[in-house]
N, C-alpha and C positions, 0 to 999 in steps of 0.2 A: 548405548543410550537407552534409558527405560521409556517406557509409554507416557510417563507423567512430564519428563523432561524434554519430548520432545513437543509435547502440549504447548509446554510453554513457549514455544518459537512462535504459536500460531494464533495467528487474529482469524478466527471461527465467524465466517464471511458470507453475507447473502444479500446480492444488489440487484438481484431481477428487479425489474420495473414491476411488475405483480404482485410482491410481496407485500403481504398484510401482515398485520398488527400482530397473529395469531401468531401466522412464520416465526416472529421476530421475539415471540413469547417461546416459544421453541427451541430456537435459537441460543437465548440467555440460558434455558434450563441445560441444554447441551455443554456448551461453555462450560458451567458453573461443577455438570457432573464430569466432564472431559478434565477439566483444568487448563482449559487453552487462557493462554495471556489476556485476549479480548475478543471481542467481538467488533464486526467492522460490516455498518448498517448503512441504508441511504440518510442525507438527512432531516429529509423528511420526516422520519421515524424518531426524530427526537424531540421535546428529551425523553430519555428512558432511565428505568431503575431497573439497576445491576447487581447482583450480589462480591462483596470483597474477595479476592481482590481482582477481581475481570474488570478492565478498562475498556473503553470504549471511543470506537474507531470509526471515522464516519472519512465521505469523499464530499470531491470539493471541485468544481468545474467536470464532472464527470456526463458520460467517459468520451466526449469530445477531445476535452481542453479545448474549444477553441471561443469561450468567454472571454471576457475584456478583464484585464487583471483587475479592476477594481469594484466587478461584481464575484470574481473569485475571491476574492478577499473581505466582502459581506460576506457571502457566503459562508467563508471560513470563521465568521466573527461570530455570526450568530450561531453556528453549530458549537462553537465554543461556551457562548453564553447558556447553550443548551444544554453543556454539559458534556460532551465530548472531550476526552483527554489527548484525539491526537486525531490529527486530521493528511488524511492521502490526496496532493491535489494533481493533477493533472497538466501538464506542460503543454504550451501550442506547440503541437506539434509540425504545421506549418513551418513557423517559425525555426523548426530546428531542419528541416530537411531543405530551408531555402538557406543553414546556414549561420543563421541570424541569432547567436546563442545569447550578445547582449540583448535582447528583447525575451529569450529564454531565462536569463540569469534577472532581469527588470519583473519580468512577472511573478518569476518563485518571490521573488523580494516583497514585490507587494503582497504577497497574500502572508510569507514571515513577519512582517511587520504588522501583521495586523491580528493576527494573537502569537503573542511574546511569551504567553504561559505555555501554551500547547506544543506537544510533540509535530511537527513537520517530516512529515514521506511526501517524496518527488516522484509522481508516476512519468516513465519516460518515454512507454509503448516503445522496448527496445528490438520487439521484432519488427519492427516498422522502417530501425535506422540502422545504418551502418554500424561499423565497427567504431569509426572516427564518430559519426555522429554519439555514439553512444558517449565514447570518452566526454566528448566536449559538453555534455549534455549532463555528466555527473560532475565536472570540473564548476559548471556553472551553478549546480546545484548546492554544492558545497560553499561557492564564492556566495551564495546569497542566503548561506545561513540556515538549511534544510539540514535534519538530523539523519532523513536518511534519503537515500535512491532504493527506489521502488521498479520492477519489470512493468509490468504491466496492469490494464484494467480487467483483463479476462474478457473483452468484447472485442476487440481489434479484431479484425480478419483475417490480419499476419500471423499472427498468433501468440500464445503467453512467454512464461518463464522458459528460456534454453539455461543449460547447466554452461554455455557457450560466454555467452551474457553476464549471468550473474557471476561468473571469474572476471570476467573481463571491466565490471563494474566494481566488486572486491578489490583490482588490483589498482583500479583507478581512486577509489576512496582512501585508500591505505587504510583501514579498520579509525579512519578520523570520523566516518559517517556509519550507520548502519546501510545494512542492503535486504531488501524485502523481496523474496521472489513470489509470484504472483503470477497466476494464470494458468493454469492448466494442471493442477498437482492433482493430481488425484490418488495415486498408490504411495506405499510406504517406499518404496525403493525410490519414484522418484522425489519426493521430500528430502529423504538421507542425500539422494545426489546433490542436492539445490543447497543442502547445508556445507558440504564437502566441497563444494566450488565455493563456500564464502558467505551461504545468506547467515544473516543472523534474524529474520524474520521468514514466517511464511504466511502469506495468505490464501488461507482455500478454506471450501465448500464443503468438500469428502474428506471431513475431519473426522471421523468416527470409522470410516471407512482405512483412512492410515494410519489411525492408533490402532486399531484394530489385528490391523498387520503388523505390530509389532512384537504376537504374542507368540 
């Protein structure tokens, strides 16, 4: 794999709560010289102009999930209306560790249903859940119409992307959904693992740092 083609796997990603305007100017110009897929902003920071063809990525009940689905789904409406081409939302995760995955699979719905144009990633905070929670948690995600499963928000405590995970969410999708790993990439070694177990997307921060390593 070259440096450019693994660009492309990556949504070029900055969700501290501090980040300014400047950041996010930074951001795009990196993106644009990198050649990462998109970038993936709070959305607060929207709307913004992007140079062709970087897409733009924003989150959506973040990084709780634990919003009332039908302010995740404003949410997700108006970051759409702002011009956002694919939105990461966040699953109560309550909800899935008591079990309760129809109230899992009711929420991603509501916020699918509520832009029909837009790409949909299901963040699932998989370090958080078992093994079964995890299965059940992409089965639901798939039943309610999400393009892809997402690892993580990069804040949990448990912590990000395991190469453990994102197979075990690959093999649960059967390649009908994308799988985004998330949180914690930071070298090229672990990136190439995260693709090799199955992701077809990556989100991180230390994009420059693992093109880098590619050379």
């Amino acid at each position: 794999m070259t440096p450019a083609e693994l660009a492309r796997y990556i949504d070029h990603t900055v969700l501290k709560p501090e980040t300014t305007s400047e950041d996010i100017r930074t951001l795009i110009d990196e993106a644009a010289a990198l050649g990462t897929y998109s970038i993936c902003i709070s959305p607060s920071h929207l709307p913004i102009s992007v140079p062709e063809p970087v897409k733009v990525a924003t989150v959506c009940g973040f990084p709780s999930g634990s919003h009332h689905p039908s302010v995740k789904a404003h949410e997700a409406a108006l970051a759409v209306a702002h011009g956002a081409d694919e939105v990461d939302m966040v699953i109560n995760i309550a909800e899935a560790k008591s079990g309760n995955f129809q109230a899992v699979e009711t929420d991603i719905r509501t916020v699918r249903e509520a832009i029909p144009g837009a790409l949909l990633k299901v963040i699932i905070e998989s370090a958080a859940l078992t093994d079964e929670e995890i299965i059940a948690c992409c089965k639901a995600a798939e039943s309610a119409g999400a393009d892809y499963v997402k690892t993580s928000t990069g804040f949990h405590p448990a912590g990000g992307a395991s190469v453990h995970a994102v197979t075990l969410m690959a093999q649960t999708v059967g390649g009908r959904l994308g799988v985004k790993a998330s949180g914690g990439i930071r070298d090229t070694a672990t990136a190439l693992a995260m693709i090799e177990a199955g992701a077809t997307r990556l989100g991180c921060s230390a994009t420059t740092a693992i093109l880098n390593g590619m050379d």
